[in-house]
PyMOL Python script that loads the backbone (N, CA, C, O; Angstrom):
from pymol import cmd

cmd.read_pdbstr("""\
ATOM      1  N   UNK A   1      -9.347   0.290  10.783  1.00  0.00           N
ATOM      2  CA  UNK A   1     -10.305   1.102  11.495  1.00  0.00           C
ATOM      3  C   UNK A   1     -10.969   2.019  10.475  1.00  0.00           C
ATOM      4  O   UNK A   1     -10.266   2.705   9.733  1.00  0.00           O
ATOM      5  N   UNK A   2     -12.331   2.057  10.411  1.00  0.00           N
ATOM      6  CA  UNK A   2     -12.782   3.050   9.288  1.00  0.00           C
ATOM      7  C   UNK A   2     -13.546   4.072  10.431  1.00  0.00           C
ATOM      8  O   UNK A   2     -14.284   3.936  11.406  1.00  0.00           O
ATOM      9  N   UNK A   3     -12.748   5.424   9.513  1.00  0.00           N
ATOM     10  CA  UNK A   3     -13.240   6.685  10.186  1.00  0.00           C
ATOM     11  C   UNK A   3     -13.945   7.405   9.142  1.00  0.00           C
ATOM     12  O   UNK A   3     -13.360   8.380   8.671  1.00  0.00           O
ATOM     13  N   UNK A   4     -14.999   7.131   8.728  1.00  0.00           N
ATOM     14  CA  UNK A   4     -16.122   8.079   8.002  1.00  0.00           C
ATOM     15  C   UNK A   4     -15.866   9.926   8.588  1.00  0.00           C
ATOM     16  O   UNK A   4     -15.682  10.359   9.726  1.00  0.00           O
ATOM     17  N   UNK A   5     -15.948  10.563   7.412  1.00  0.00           N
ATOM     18  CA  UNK A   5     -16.230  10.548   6.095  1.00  0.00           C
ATOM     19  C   UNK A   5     -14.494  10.532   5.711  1.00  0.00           C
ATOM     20  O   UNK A   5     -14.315  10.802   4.523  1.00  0.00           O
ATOM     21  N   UNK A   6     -13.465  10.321   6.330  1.00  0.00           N
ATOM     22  CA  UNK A   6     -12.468  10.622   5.459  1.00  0.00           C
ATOM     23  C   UNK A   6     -11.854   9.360   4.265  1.00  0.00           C
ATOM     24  O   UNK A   6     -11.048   9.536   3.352  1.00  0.00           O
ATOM     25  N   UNK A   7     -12.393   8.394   4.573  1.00  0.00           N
ATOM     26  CA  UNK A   7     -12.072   7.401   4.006  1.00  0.00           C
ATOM     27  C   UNK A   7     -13.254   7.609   2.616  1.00  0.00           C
ATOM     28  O   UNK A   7     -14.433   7.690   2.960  1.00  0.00           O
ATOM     29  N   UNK A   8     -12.976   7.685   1.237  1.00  0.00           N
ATOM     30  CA  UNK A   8     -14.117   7.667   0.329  1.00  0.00           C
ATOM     31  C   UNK A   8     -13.754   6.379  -0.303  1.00  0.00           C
ATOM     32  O   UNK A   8     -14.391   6.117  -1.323  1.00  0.00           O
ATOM     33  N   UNK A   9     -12.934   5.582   0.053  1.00  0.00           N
ATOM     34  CA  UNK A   9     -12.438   4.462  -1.353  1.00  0.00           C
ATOM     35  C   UNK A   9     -11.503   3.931  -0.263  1.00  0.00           C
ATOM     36  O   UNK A   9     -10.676   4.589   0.369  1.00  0.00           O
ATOM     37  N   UNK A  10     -11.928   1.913  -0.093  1.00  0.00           N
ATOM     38  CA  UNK A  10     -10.855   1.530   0.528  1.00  0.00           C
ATOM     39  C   UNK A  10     -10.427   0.897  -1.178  1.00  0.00           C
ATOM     40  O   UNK A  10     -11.071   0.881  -2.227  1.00  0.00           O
ATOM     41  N   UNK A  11      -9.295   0.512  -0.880  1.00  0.00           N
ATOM     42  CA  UNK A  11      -8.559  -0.365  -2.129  1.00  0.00           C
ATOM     43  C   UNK A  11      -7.698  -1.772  -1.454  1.00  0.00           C
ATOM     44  O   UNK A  11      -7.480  -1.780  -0.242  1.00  0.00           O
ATOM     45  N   UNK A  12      -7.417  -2.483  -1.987  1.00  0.00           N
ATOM     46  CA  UNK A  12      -6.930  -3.603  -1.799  1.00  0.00           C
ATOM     47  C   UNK A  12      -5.407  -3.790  -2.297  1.00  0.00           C
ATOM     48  O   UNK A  12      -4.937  -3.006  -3.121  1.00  0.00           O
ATOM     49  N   UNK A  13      -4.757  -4.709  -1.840  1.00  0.00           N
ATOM     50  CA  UNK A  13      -3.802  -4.573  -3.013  1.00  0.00           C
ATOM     51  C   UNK A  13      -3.819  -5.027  -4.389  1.00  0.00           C
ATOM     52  O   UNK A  13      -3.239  -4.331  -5.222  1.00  0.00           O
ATOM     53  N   UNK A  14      -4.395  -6.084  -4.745  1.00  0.00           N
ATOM     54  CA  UNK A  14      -4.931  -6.224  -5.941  1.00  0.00           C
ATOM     55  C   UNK A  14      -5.349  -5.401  -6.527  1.00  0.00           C
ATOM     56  O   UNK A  14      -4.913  -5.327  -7.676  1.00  0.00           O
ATOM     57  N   UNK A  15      -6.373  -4.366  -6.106  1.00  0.00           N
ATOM     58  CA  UNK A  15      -7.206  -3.066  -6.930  1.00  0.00           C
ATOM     59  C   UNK A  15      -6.164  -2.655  -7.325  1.00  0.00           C
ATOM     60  O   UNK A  15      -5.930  -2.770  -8.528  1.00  0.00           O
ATOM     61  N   UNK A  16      -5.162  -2.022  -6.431  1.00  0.00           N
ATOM     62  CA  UNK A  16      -4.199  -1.049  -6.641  1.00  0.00           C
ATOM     63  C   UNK A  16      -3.093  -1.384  -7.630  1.00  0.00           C
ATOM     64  O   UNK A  16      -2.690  -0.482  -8.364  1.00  0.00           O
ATOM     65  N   UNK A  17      -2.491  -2.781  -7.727  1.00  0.00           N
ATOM     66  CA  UNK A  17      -1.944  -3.648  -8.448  1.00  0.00           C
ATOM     67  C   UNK A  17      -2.698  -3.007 -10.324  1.00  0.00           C
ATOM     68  O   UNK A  17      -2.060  -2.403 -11.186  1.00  0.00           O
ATOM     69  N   UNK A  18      -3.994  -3.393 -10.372  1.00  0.00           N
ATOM     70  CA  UNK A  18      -4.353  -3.441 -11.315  1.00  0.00           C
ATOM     71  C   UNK A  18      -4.786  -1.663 -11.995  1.00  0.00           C
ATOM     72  O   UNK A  18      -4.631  -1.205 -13.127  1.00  0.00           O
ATOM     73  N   UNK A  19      -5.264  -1.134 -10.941  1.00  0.00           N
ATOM     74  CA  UNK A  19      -5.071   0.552 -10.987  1.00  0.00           C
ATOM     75  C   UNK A  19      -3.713   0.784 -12.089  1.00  0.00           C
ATOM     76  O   UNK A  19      -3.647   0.890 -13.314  1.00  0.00           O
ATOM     77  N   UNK A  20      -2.849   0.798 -11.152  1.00  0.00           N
ATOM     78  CA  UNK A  20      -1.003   0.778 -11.387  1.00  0.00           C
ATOM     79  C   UNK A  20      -1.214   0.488 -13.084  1.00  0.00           C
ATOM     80  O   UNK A  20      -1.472   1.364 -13.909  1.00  0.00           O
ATOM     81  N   UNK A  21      -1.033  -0.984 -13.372  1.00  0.00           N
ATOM     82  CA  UNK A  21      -1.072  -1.449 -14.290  1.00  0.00           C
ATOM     83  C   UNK A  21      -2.256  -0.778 -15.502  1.00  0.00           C
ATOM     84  O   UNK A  21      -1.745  -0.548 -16.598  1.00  0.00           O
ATOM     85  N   UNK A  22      -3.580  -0.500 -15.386  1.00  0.00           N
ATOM     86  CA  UNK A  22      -4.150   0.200 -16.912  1.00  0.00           C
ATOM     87  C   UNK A  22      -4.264   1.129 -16.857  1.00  0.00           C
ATOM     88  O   UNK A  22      -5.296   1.651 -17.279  1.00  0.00           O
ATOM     89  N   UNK A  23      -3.007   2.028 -16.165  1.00  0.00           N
ATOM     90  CA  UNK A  23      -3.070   3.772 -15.851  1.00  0.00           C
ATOM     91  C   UNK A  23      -1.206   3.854 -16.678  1.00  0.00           C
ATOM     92  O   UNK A  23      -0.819   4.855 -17.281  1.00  0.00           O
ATOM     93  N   UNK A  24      -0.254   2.453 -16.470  1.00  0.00           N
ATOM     94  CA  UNK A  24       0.580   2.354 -17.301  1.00  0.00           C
ATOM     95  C   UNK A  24       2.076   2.593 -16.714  1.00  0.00           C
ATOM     96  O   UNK A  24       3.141   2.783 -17.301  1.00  0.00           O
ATOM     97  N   UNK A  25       1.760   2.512 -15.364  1.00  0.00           N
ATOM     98  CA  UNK A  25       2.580   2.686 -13.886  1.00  0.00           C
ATOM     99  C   UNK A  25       3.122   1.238 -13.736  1.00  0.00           C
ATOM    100  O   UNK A  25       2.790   0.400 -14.575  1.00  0.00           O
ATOM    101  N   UNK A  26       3.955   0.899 -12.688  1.00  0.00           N
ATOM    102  CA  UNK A  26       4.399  -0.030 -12.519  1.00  0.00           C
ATOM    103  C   UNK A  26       5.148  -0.033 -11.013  1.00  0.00           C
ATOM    104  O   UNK A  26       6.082   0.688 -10.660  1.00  0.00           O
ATOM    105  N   UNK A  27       4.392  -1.154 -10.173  1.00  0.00           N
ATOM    106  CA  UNK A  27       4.608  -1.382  -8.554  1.00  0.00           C
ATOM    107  C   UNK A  27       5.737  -1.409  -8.678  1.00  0.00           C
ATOM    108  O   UNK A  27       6.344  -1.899  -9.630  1.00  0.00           O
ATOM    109  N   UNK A  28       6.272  -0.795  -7.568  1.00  0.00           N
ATOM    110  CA  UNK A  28       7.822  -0.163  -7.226  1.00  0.00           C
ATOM    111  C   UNK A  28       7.870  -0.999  -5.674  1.00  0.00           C
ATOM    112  O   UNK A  28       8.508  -2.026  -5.442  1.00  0.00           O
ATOM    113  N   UNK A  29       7.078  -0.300  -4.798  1.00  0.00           N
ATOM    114  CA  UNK A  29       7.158  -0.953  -3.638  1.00  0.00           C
ATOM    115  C   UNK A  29       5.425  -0.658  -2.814  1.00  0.00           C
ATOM    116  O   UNK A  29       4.574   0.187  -3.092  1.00  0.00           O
ATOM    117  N   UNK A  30       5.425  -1.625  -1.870  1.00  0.00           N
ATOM    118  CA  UNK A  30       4.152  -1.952  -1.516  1.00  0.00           C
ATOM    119  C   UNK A  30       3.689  -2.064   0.087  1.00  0.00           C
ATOM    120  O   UNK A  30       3.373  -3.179   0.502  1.00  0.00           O
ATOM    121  N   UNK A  31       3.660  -1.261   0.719  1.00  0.00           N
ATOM    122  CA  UNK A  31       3.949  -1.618   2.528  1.00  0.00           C
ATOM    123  C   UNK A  31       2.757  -1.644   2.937  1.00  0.00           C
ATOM    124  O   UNK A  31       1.890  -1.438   2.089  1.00  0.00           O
ATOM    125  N   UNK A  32       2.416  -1.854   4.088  1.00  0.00           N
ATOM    126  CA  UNK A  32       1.567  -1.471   5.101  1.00  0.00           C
ATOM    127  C   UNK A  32       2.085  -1.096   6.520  1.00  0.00           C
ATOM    128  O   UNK A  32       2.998  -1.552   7.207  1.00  0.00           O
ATOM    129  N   UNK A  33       0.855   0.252   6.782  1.00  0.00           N
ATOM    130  CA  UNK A  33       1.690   0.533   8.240  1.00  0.00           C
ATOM    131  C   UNK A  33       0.585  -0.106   9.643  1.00  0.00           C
ATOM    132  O   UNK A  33      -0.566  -0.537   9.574  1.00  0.00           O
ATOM    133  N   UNK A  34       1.145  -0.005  10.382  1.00  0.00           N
ATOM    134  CA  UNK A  34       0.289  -1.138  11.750  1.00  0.00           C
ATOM    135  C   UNK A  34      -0.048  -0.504  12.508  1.00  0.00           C
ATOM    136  O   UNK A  34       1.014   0.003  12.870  1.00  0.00           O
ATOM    137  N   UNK A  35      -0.958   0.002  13.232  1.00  0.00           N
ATOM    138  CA  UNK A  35      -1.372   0.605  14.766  1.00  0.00           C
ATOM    139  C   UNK A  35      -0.156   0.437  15.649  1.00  0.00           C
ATOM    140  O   UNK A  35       0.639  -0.458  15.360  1.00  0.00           O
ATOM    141  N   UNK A  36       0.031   1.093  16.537  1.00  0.00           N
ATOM    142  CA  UNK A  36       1.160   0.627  17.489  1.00  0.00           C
ATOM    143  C   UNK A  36       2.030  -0.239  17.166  1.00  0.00           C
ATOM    144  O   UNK A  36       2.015  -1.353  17.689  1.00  0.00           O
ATOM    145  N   UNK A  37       2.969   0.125  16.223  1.00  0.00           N
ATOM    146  CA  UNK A  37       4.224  -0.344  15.535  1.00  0.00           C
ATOM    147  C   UNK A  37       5.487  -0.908  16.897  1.00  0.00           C
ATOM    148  O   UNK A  37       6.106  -1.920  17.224  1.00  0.00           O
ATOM    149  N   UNK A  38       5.333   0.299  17.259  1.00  0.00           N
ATOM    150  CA  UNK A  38       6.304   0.283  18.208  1.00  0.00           C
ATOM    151  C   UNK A  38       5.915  -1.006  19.571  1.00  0.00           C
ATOM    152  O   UNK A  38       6.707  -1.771  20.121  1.00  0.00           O
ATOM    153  N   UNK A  39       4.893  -0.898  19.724  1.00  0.00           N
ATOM    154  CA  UNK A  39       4.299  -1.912  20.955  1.00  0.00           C
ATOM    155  C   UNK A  39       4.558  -3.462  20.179  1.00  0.00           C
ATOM    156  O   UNK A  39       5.141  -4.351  20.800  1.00  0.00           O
ATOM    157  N   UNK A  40       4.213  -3.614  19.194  1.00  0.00           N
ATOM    158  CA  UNK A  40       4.079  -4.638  18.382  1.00  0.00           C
ATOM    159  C   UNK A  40       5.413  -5.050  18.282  1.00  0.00           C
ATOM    160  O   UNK A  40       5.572  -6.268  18.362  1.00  0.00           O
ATOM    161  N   UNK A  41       6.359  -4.403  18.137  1.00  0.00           N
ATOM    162  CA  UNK A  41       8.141  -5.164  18.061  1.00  0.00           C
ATOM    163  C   UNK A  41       8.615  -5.299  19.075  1.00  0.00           C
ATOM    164  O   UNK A  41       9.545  -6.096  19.196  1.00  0.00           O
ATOM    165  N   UNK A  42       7.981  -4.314  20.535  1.00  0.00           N
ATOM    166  CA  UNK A  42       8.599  -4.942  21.616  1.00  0.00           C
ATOM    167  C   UNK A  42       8.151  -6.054  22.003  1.00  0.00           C
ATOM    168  O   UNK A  42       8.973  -6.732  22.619  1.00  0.00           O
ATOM    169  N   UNK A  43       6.811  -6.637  21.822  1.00  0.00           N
ATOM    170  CA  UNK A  43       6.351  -7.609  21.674  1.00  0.00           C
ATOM    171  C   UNK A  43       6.514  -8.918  21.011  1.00  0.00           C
ATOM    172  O   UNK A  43       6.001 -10.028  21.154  1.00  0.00           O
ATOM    173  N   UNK A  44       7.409  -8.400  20.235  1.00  0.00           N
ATOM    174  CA  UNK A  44       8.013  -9.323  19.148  1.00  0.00           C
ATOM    175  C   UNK A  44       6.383  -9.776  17.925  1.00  0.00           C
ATOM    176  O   UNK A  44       6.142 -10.696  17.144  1.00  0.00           O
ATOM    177  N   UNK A  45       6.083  -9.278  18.108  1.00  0.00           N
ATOM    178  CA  UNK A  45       4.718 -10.039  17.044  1.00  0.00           C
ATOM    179  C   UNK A  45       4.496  -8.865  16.272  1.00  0.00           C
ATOM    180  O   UNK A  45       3.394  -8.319  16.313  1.00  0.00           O
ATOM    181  N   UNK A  46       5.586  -8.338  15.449  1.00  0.00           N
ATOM    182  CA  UNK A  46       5.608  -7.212  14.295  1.00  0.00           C
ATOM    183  C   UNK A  46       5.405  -8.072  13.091  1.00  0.00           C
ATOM    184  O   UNK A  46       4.562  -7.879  12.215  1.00  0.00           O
ATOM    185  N   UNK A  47       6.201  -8.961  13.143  1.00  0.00           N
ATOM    186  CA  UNK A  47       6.023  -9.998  11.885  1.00  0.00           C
ATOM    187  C   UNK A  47       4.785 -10.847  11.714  1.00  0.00           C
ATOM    188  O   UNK A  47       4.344 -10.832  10.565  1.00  0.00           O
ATOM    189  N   UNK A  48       4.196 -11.501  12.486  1.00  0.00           N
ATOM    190  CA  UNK A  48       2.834 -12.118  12.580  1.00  0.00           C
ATOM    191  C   UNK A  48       1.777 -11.134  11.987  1.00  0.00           C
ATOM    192  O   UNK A  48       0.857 -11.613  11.325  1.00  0.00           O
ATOM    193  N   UNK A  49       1.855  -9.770  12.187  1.00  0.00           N
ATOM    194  CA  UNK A  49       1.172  -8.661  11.747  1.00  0.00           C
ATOM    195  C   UNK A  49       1.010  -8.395  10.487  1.00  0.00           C
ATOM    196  O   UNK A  49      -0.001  -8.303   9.791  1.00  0.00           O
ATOM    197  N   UNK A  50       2.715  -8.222  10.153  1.00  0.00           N
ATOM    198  CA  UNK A  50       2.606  -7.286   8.720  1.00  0.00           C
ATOM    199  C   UNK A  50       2.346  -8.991   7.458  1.00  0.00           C
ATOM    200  O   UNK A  50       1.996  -9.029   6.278  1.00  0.00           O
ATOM    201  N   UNK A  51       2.730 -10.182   8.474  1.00  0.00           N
ATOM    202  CA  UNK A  51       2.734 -10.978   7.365  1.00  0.00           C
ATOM    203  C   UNK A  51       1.380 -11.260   7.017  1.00  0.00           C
ATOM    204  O   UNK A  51       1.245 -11.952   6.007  1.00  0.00           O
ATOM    205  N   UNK A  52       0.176 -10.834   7.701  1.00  0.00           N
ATOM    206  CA  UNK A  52      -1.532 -11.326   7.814  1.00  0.00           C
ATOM    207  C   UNK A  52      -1.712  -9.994   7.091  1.00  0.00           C
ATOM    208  O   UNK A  52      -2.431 -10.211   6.116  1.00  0.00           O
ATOM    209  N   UNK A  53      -1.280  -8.394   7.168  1.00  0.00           N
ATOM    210  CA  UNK A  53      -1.330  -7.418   6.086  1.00  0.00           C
ATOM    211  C   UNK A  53      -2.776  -6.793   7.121  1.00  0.00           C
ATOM    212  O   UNK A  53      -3.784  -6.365   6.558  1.00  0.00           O
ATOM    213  N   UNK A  54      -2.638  -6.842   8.888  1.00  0.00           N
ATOM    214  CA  UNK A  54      -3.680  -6.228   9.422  1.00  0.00           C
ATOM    215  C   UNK A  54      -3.556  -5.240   9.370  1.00  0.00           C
ATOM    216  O   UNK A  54      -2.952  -4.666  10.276  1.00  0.00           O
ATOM    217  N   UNK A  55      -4.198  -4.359   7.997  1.00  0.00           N
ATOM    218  CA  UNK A  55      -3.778  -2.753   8.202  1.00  0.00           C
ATOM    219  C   UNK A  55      -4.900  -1.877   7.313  1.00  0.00           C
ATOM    220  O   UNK A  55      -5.423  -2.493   6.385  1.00  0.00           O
ATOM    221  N   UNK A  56      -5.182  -0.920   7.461  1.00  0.00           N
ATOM    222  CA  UNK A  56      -6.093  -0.275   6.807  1.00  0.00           C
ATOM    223  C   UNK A  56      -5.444   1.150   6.217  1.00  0.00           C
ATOM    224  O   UNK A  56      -6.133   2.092   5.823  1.00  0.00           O
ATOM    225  N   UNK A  57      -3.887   1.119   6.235  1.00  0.00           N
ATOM    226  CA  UNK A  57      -3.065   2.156   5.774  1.00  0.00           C
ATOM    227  C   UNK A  57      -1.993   1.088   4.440  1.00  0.00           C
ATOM    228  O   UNK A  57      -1.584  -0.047   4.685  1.00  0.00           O
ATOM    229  N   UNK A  58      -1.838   1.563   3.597  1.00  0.00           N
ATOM    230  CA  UNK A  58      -1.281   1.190   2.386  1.00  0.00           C
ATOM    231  C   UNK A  58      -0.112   1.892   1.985  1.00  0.00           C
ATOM    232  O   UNK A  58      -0.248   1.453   0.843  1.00  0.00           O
ATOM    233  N   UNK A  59       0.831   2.532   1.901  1.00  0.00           N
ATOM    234  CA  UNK A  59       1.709   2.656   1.011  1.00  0.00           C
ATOM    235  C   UNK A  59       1.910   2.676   0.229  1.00  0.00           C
ATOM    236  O   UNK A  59       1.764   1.456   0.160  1.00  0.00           O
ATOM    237  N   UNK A  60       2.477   3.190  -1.727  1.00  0.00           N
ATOM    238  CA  UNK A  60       2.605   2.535  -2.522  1.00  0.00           C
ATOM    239  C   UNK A  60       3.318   3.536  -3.239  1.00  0.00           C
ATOM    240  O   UNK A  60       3.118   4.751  -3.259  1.00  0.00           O
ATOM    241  N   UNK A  61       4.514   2.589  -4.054  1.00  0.00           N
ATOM    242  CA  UNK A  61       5.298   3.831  -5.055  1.00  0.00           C
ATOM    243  C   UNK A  61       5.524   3.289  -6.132  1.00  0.00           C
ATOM    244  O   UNK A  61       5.729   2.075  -6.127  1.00  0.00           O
ATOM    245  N   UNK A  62       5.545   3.814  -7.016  1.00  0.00           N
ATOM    246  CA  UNK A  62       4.865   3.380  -8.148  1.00  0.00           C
ATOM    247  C   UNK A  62       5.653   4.477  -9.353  1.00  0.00           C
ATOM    248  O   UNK A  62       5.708   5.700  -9.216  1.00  0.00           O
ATOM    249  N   UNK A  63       6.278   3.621 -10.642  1.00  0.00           N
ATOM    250  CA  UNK A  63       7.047   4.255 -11.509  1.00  0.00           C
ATOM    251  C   UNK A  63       6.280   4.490 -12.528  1.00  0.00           C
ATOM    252  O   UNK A  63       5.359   3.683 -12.655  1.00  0.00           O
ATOM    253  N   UNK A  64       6.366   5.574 -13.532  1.00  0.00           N
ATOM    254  CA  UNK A  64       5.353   5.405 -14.826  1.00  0.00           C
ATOM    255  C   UNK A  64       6.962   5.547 -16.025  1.00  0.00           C
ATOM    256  O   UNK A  64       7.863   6.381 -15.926  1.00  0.00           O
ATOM    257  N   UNK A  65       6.861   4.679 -16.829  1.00  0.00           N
ATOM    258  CA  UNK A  65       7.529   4.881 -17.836  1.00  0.00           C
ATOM    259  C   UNK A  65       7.546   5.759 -18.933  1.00  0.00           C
ATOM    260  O   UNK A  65       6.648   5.768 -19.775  1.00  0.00           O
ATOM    261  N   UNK A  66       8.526   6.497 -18.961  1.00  0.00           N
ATOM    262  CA  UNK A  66       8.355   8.251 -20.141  1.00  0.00           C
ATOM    263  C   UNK A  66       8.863   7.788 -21.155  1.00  0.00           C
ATOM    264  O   UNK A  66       9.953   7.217 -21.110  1.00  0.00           O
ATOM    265  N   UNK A  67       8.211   7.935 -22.212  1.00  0.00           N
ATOM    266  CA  UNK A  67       8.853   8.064 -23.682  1.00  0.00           C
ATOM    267  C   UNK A  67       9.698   9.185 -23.715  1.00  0.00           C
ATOM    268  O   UNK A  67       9.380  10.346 -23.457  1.00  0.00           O
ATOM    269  N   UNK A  68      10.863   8.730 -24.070  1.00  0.00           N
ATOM    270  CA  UNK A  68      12.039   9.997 -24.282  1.00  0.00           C
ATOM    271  C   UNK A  68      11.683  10.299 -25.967  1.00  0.00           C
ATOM    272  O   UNK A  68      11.514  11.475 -26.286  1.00  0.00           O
ATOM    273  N   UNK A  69      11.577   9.274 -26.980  1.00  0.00           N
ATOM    274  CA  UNK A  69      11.460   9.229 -28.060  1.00  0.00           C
ATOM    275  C   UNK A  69      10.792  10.809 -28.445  1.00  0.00           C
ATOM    276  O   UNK A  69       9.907  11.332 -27.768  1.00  0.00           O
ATOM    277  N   UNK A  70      11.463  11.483 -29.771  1.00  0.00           N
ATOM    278  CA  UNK A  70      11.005  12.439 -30.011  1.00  0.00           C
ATOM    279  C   UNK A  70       9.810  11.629 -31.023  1.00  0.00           C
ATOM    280  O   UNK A  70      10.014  10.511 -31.497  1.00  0.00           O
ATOM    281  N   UNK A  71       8.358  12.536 -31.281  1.00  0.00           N
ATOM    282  CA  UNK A  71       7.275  12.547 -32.272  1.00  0.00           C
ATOM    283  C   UNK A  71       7.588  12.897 -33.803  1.00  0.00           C
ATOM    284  O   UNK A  71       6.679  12.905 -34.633  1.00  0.00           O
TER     285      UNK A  71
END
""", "prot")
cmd.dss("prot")
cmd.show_as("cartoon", "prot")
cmd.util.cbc("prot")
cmd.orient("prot")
């Protein structure tokens, strides 16, 4: 669902994938959340959902690796 103006940048997972990667981060974990979550599992069709990725909310956690090494 796009709600102007709060949305300035949709991303994909790919974008974000590649974001991650030449910023020097590294995908940790990757979700999406669903409209009516709850309606959707009593329904049983939670999985049909998240496996098609119908979502316009993203998730993402993401590690950056620290040099401990002293200079």
């Amino acid at each position: 669902m796009l709600i102007p103006p709060l949305h300035v940048v949709y991303y994909n997972a790919k974008a974000i994938a590649k974001l991650l990667d030449q910023t020097g981060f590294s995908l940790e974990t990757r979700s999406v959340a669903l409209p009516r979550e709850a309606l959707l599992k009593r329904l049983h069709l939670i999985g049909i959902f998240k496996a098609l990725k119908l979502s316009d909310k993203m998730m993402v956690f993401a590690r950056k690796e620290v040099d401990l090494e002293p200079r």
